[in-house]
SEMI-729421 format. One record per residue (C-alpha): residue number from 1; residue in one letter; x, y, z. Coordinates in steps of 0.25 Angstrom, whole numbers. Layout:
<martis>
+------+-------+-------+-------+-------+
: papa : lumba :    px :    py :    pz :
+------+-------+-------+-------+-------+
:  NUM :     A :     X :     Y :     Z :
...
+------+-------+-------+-------+-------+
</martis>
This chain:
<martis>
+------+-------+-------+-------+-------+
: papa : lumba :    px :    py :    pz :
+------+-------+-------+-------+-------+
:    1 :     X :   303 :   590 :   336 :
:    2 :     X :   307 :   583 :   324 :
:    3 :     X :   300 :   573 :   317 :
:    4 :     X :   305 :   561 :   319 :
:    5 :     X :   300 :   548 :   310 :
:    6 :     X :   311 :   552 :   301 :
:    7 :     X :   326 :   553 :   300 :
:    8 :     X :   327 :   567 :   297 :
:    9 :     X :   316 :   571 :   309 :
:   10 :     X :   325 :   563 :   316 :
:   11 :     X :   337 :   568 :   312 :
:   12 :     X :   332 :   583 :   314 :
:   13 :     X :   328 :   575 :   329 :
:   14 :     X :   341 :   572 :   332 :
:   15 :     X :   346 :   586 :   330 :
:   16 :     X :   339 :   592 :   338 :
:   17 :     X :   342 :   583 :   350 :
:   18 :     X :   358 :   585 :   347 :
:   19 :     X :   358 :   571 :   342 :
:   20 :     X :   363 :   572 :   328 :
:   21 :     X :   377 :   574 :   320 :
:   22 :     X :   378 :   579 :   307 :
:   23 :     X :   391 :   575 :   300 :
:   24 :     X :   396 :   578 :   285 :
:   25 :     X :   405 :   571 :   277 :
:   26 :     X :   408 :   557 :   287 :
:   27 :     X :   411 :   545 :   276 :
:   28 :     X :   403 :   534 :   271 :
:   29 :     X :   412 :   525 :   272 :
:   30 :     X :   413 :   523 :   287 :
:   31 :     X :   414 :   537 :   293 :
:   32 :     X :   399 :   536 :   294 :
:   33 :     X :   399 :   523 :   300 :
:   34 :     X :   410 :   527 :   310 :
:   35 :     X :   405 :   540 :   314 :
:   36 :     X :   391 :   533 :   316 :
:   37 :     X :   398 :   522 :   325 :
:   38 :     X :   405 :   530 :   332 :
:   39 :     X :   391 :   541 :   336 :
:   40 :     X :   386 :   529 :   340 :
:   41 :     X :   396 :   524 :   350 :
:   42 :     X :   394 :   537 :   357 :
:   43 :     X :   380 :   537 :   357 :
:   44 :     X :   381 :   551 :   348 :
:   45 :     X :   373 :   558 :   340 :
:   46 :     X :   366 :   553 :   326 :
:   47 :     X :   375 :   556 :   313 :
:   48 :     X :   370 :   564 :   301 :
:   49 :     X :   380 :   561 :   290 :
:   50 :     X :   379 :   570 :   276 :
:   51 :     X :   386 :   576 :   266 :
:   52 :     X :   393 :   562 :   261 :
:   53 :     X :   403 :   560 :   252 :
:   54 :     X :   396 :   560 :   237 :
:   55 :     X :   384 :   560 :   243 :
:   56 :     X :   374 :   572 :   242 :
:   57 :     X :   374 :   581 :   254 :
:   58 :     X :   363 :   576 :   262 :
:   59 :     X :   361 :   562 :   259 :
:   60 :     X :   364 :   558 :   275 :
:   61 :     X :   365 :   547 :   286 :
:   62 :     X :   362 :   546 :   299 :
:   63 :     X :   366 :   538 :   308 :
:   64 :     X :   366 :   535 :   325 :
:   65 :     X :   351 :   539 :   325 :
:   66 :     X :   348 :   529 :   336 :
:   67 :     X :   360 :   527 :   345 :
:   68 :     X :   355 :   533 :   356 :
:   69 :     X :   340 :   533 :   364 :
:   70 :     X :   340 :   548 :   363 :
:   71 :     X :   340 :   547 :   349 :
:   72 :     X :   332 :   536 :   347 :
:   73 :     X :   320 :   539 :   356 :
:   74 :     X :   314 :   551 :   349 :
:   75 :     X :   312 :   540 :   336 :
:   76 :     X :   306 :   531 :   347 :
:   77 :     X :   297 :   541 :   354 :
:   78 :     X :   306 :   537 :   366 :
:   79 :     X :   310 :   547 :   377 :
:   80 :     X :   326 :   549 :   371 :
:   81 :     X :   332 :   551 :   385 :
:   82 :     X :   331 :   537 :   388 :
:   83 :     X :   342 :   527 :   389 :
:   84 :     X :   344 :   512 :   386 :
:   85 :     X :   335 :   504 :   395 :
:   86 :     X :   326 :   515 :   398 :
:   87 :     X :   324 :   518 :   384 :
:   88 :     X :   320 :   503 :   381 :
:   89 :     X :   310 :   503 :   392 :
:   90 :     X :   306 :   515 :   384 :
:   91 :     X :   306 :   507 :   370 :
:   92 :     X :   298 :   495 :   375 :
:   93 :     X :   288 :   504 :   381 :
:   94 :     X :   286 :   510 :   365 :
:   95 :     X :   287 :   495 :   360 :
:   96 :     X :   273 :   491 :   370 :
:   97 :     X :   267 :   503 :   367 :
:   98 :     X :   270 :   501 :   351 :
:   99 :     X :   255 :   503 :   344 :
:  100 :     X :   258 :   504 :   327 :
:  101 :     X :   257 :   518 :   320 :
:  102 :     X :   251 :   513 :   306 :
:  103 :     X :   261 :   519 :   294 :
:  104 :     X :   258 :   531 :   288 :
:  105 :     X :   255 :   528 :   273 :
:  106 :     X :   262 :   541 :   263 :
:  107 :     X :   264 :   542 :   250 :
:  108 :     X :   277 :   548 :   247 :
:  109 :     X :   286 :   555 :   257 :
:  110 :     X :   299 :   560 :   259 :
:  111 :     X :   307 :   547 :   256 :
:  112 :     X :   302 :   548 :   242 :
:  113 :     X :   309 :   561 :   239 :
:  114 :     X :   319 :   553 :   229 :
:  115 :     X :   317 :   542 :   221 :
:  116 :     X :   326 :   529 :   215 :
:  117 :     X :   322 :   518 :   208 :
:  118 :     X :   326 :   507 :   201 :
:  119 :     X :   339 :   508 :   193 :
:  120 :     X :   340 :   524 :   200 :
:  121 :     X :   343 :   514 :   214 :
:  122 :     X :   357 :   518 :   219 :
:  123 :     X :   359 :   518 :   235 :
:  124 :     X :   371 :   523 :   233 :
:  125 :     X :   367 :   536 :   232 :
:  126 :     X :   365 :   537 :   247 :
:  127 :     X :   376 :   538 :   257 :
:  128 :     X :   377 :   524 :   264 :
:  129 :     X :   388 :   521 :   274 :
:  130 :     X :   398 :   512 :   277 :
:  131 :     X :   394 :   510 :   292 :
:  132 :     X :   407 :   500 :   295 :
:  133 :     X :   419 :   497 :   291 :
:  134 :     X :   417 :   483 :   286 :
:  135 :     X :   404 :   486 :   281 :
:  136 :     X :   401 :   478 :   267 :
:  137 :     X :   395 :   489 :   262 :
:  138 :     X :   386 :   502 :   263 :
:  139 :     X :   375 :   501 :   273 :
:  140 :     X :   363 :   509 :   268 :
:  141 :     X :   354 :   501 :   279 :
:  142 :     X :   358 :   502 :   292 :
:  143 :     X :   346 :   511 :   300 :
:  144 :     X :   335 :   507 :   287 :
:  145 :     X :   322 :   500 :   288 :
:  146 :     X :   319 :   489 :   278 :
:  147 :     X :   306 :   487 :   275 :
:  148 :     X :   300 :   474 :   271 :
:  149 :     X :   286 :   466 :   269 :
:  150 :     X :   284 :   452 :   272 :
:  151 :     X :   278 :   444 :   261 :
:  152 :     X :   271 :   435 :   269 :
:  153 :     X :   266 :   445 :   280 :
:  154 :     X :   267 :   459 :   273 :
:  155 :     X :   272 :   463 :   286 :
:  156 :     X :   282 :   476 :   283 :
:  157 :     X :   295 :   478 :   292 :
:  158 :     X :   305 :   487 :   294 :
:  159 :     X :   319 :   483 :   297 :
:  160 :     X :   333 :   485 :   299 :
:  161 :     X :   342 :   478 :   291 :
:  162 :     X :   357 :   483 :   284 :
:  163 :     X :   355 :   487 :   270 :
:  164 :     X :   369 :   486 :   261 :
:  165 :     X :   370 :   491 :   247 :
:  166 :     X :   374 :   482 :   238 :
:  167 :     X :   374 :   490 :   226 :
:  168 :     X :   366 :   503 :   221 :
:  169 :     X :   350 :   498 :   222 :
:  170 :     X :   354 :   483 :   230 :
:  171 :     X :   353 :   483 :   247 :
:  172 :     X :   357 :   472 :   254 :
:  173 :     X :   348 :   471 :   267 :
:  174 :     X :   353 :   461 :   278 :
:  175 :     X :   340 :   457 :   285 :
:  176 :     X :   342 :   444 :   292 :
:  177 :     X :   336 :   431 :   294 :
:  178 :     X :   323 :   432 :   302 :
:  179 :     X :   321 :   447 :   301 :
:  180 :     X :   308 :   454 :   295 :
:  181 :     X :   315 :   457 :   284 :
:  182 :     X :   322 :   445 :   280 :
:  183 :     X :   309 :   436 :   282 :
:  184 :     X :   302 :   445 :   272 :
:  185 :     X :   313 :   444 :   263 :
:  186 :     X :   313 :   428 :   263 :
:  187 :     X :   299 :   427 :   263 :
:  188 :     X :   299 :   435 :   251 :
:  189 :     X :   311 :   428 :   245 :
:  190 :     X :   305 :   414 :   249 :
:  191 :     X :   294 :   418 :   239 :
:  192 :     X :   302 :   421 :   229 :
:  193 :     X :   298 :   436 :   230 :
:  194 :     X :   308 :   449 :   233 :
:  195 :     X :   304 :   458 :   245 :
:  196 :     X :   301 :   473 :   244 :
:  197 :     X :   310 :   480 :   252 :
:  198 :     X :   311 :   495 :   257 :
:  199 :     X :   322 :   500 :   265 :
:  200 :     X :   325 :   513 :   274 :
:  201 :     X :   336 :   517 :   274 :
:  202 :     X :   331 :   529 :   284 :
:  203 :     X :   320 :   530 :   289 :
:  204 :     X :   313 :   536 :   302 :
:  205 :     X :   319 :   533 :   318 :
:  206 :     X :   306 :   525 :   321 :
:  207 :     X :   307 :   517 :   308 :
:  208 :     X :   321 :   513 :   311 :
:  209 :     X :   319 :   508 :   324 :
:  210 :     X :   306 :   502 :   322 :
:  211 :     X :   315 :   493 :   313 :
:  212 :     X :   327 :   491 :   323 :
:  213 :     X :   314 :   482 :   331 :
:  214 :     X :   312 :   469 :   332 :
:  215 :     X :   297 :   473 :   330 :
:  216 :     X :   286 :   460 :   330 :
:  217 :     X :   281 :   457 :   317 :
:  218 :     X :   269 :   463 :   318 :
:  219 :     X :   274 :   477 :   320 :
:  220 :     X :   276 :   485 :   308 :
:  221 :     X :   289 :   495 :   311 :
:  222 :     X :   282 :   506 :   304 :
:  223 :     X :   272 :   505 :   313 :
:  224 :     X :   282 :   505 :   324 :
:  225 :     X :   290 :   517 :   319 :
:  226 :     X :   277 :   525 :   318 :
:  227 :     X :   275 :   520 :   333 :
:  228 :     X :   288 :   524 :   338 :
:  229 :     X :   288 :   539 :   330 :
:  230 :     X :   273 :   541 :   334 :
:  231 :     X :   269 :   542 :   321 :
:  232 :     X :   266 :   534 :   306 :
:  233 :     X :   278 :   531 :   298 :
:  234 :     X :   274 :   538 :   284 :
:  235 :     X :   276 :   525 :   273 :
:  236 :     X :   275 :   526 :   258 :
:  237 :     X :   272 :   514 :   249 :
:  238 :     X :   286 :   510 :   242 :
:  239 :     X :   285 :   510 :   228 :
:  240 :     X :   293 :   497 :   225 :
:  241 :     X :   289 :   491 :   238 :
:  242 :     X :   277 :   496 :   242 :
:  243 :     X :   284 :   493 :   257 :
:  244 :     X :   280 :   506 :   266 :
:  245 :     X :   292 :   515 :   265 :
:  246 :     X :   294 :   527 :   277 :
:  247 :     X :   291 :   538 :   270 :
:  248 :     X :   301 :   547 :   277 :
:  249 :     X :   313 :   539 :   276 :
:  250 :     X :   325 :   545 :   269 :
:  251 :     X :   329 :   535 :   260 :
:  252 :     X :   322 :   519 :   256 :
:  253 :     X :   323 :   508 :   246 :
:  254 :     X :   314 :   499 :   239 :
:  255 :     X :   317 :   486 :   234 :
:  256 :     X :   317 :   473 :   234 :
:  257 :     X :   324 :   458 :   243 :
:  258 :     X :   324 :   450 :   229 :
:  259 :     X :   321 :   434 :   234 :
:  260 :     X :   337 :   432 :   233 :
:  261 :     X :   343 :   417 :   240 :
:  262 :     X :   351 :   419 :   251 :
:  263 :     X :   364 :   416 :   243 :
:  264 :     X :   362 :   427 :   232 :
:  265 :     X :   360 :   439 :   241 :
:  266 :     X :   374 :   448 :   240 :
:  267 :     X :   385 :   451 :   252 :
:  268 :     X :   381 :   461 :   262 :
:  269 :     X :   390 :   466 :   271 :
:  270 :     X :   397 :   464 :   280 :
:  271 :     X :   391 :   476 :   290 :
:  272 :     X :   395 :   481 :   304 :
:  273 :     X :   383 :   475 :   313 :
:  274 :     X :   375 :   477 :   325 :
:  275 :     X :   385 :   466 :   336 :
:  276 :     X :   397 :   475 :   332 :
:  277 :     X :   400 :   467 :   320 :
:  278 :     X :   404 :   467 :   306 :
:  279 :     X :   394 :   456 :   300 :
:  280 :     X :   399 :   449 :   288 :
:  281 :     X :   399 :   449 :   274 :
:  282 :     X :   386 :   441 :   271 :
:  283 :     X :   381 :   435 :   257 :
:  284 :     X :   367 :   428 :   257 :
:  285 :     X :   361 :   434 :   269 :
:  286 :     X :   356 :   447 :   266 :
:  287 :     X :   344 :   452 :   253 :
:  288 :     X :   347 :   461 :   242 :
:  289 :     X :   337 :   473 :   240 :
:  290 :     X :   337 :   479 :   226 :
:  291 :     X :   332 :   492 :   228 :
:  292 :     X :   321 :   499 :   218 :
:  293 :     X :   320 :   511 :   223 :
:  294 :     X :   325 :   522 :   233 :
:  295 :     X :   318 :   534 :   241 :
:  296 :     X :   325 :   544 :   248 :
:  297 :     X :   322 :   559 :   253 :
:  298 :     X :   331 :   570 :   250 :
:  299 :     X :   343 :   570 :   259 :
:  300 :     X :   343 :   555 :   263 :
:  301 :     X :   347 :   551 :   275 :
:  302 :     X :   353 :   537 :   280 :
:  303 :     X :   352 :   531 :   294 :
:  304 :     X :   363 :   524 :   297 :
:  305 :     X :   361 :   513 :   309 :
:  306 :     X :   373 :   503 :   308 :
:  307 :     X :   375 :   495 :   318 :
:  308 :     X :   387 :   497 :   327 :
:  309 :     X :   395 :   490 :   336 :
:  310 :     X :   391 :   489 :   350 :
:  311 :     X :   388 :   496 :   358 :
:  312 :     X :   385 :   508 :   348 :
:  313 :     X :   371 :   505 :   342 :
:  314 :     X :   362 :   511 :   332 :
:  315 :     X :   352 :   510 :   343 :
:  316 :     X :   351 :   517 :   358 :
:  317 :     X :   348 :   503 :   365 :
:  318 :     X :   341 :   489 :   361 :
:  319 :     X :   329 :   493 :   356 :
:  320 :     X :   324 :   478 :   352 :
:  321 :     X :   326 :   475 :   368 :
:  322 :     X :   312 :   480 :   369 :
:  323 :     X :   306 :   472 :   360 :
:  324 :     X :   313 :   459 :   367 :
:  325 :     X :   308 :   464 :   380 :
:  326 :     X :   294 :   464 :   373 :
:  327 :     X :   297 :   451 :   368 :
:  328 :     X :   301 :   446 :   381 :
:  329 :     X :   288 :   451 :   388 :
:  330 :     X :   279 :   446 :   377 :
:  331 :     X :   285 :   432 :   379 :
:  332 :     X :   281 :   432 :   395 :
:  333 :     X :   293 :   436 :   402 :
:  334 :     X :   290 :   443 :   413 :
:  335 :     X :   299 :   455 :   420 :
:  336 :     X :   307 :   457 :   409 :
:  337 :     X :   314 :   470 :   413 :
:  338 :     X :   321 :   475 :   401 :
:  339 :     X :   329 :   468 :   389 :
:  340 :     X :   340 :   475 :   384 :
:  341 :     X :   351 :   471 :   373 :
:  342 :     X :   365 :   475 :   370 :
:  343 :     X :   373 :   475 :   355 :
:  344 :     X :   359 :   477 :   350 :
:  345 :     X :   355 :   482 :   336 :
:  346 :     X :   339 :   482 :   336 :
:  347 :     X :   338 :   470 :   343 :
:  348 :     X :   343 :   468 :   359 :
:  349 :     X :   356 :   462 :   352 :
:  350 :     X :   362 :   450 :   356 :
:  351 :     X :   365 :   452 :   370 :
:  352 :     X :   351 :   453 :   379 :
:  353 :     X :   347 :   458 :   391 :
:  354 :     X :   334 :   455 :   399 :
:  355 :     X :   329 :   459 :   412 :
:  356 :     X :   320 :   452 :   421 :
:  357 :     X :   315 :   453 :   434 :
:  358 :     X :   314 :   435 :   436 :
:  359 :     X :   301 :   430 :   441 :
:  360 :     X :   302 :   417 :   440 :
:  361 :     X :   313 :   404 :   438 :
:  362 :     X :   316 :   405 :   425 :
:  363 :     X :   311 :   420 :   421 :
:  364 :     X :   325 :   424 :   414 :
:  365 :     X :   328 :   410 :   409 :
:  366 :     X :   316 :   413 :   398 :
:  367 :     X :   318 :   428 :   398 :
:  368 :     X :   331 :   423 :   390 :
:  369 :     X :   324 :   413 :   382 :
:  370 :     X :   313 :   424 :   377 :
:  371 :     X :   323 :   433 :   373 :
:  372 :     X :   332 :   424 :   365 :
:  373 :     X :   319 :   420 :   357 :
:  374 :     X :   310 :   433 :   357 :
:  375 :     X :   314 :   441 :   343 :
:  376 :     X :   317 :   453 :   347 :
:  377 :     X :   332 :   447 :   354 :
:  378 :     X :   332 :   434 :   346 :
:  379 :     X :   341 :   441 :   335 :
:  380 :     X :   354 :   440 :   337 :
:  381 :     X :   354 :   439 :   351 :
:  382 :     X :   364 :   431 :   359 :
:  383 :     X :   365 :   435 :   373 :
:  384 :     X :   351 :   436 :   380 :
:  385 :     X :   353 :   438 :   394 :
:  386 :     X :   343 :   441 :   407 :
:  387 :     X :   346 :   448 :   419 :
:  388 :     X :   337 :   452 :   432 :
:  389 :     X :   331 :   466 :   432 :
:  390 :     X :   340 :   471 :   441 :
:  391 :     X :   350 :   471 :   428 :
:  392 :     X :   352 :   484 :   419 :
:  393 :     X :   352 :   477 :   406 :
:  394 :     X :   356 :   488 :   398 :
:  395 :     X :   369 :   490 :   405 :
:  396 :     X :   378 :   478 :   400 :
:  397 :     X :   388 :   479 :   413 :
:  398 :     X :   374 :   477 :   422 :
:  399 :     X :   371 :   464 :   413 :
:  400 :     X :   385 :   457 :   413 :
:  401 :     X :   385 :   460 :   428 :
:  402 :     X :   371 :   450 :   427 :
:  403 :     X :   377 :   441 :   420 :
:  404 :     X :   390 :   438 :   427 :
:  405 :     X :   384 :   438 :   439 :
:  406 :     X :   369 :   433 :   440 :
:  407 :     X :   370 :   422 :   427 :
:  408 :     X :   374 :   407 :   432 :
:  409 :     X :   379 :   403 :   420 :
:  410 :     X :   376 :   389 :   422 :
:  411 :     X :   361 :   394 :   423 :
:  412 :     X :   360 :   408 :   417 :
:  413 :     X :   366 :   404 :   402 :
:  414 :     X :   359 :   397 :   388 :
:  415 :     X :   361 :   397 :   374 :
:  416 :     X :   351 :   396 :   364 :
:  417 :     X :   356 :   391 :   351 :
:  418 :     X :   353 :   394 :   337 :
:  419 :     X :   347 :   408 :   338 :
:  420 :     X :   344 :   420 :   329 :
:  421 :     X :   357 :   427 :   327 :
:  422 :     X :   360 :   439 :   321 :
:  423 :     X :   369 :   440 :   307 :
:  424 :     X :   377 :   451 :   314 :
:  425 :     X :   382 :   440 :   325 :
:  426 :     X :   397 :   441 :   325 :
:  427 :     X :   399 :   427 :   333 :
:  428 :     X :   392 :   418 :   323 :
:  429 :     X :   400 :   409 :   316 :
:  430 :     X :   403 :   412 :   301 :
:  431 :     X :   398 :   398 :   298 :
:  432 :     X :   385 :   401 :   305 :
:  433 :     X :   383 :   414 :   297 :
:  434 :     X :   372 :   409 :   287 :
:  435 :     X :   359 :   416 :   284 :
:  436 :     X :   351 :   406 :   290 :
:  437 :     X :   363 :   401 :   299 :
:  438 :     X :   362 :   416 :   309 :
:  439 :     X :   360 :   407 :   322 :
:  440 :     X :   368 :   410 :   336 :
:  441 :     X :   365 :   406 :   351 :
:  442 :     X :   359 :   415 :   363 :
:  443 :     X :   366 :   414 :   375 :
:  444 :     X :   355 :   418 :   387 :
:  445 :     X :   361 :   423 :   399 :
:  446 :     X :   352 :   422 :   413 :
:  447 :     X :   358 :   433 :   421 :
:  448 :     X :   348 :   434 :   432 :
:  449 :     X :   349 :   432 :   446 :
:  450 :     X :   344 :   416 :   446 :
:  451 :     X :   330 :   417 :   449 :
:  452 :     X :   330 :   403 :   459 :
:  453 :     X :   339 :   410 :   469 :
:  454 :     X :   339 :   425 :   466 :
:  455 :     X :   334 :   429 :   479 :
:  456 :     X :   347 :   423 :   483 :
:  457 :     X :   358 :   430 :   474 :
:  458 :     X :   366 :   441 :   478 :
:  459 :     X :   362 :   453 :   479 :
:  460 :     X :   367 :   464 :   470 :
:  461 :     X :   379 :   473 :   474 :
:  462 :     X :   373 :   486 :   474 :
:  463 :     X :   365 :   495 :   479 :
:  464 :     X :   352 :   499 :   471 :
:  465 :     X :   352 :   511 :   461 :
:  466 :     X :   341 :   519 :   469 :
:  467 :     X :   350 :   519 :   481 :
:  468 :     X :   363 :   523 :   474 :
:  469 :     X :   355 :   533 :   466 :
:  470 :     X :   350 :   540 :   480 :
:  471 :     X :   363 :   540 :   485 :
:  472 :     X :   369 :   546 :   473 :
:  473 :     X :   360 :   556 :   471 :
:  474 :     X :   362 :   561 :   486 :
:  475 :     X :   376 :   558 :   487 :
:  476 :     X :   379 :   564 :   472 :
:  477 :     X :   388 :   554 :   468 :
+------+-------+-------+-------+-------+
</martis>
């Protein structure tokens, strides 16, 4: 079998399950991004691109990887058969089990096969797509890792934010209020100090999706990639940085976030986002990184994970569900039945759904209020809605059904105001759209049978799945 906790293990991977495309000659400017879109509405196979236009043959990007459970369960050591809420019972069961694998310390490695520094900088030497139409500009992070260390702390984290070029050896790296990221970044900057700054640009499965996860601060997501692919991820010291650097990534930059004001940071974007959405052109929101040097191994490869509109995803199923439903547990709940969310990135999205059995007068009322709080759906959520057990929450025709039927709207609906909202939130009023102004409301929705007379509602009109299975199956309808 091939070895995995790389792309190009991977990539060989996906080959021999019949899950990959090779195409030759497709665009930059938007046939990449198209043909990506439209793979992912069909739930098709990942797309290898090579042989761009003025660019060496073999400088490549893939993209797709993770649209779909099969292919994302052989990076998450997660049988690939399963489907939707069956693969995120599957996925919460790996989080419980979660025990840190320790980094393996290397010198060198395959990353390091070719070298630029300094003045010799020039990211236009890799082929970087336009992923949308509008977008303001080439995109070389959209499925990357950017690596930080928190000043205070020296806590290290792995996330994913879009990177933009803004000229030759300049990125633009949109990591929001409240993130890792961004607090490392404004701790640094409050001190007057700039942040070193390293940046994948593709990397191994596990890294990337250990940094789609709204991970407590104490986990490290090397540690948790090396979990998820059974093994230590290999890191080498960078040499501007000395940030741990994956040492069989095909392509990172080292640099620096200089301490710039809010007001001085340059445009970026706009960008086709994660709720369907063009966000807009921004201008003192997002740090500049001047980039010092660049490693990258023969035949590079991009991964290419923009975000789509709804609901075609660079991701099989909710994946930061599990972590709420964690969250929800740890905070007392009892009988949560499964948490599942819907126009989702990383995070259960803005519209969530939790399942309980109700135990007691008031048992869904804080289930919402849990959820609304806990971090793991606090971003950019705005629809957080609780439906009994009975309810399959990953089928969005079950959970209208629940709603317009079980909720008493006089009872069942609140809104929490002043919340953490998402930059990519389409409804927010342009006067609202500061960088410390991204507030919005939650709407939660109760859509339970009313625990005080449940025993009295009506009964469901239709018969049980076990019986209709035994007659189907004799009957071979």
């Amino acid at each position: 079998m091939a070895d995995v906790t790389d792309m190009r293990g991977y990539v060989e991977l996906l080959e021999e399950m019949g899950e990959l495309r090779k195409l030759d000659g497709a665009d930059l400017n938007l046939e990449v991004g198209a043909l990506t879109e439209r793979a992912a509405e069909k739930e098709g196979a990942a797309l290898l691109f090579d042989h761009f236009k003025d660019f060496p043959a073999g400088y490549r990007v893939i993209s797709n990887v993770f649209r779909t459970c099969r292919r994302t369960g052989p990076a998450m050591g997660i049988d690939p058969e399963l489907k939707g809420i069956d693969y995120l019972h599957a996925w919460r069961k790996k989080l419980a089990g979660y025990k840190p694998v320790p980094v393996q310390q290397v010198e060198g490695g395959p990353v390091f096969e070719n070298q630029m520094a300094d003045d010799q900088v020039d990211l236009y030497q890799f082929p970087v797509p336009k992923w949308h139409d509008l977008d303001g500009g080439p995109y070389i992070g959209t499925g990357c890792g950017v690596i930080t260390k928190d000043p205070e702390t020296g806590r290290v984290n792995i996330g994913t934010y879009r990177v933009m070029i803004q000229n030759k050896n300049t990125l633009s790296v949109k990591m929001n209020m409240g993130k890792h990221g961004r607090l490392a970044f404004e701790r640094a900057r409050d001190a007057g100090k700039p942040l070193p700054i390293a940046i994948t640009m593709c990397q191994g499965p596990a890294i990337f999706l250990a940094a789609q996860m709204p991970l407590p601060p104490d986990v490290n997501e090397f540690e948790f990639a090396g979990y998820l692919q059974g093994s230590p991820v290999p890191v080498a010291r960078g040499a501007f940085t000395g940030l741990p650097i994956p040492a069989n990534a095909e392509i990172v930059v080292e640099g620096e976030l200089p301490p710039m004001k809010d007001k001085d940071m340059p445009k970026e974007g706009p960008f086709g986002e994660w709720p369907g959405y063009f966000t807009e052109e921004n201008v003192g929101e997002t740090p500049i990184m001047n980039v010092k040097r660049v490693y990258y191994r023969n035949n590079p490869i991009i991964l290419g994970a923009p975000p789509l509109k709804p609901p075609a995803s660079y991701l099989p199923i909710p994946l930061g569900a599990a972590t709420l439903w964690e969250q929800l547990e740890k905070a007392g709940i009892p009988e949560v039945k499964g948490v599942w969310g819907f126009v989702y990135g990383g995070q259960p999205g803005p519209f969530t759904v939790i399942a309980i059995k109700q135990r007691y007068a008031g048992h869904s009322k804080q289930a919402l209020l849990v959820a609304a709080g806990a971090r793991a759906g606090a971003y950019g959520g705005k629809f957080v809605v609780v439906v009994d057990d009975d309810i399959d929450i990953a089928n969005p025709a079950d959970v209208i059904w629940a709603i317009a039927t079980r909720c008493h709207v006089r009872e069942g609906l609140d809104v929490v105001k002043g919340v953490w909202a998402s930059v990519c939130e389409p409804a927010l009023p342009p006067e609202e759209r500061s960088p410390r102004g991204y507030t919005s409301d939650r709407v939660l929705i109760d859509a339970c049978r009313p625990f005080k007379w449940m025993d009295q509602f009506p009964p469901v009109n239709a018969f049980t799945k076990e019986f209709k299975d035994q007659i189907e199956s004799r009957y071979k309808i």
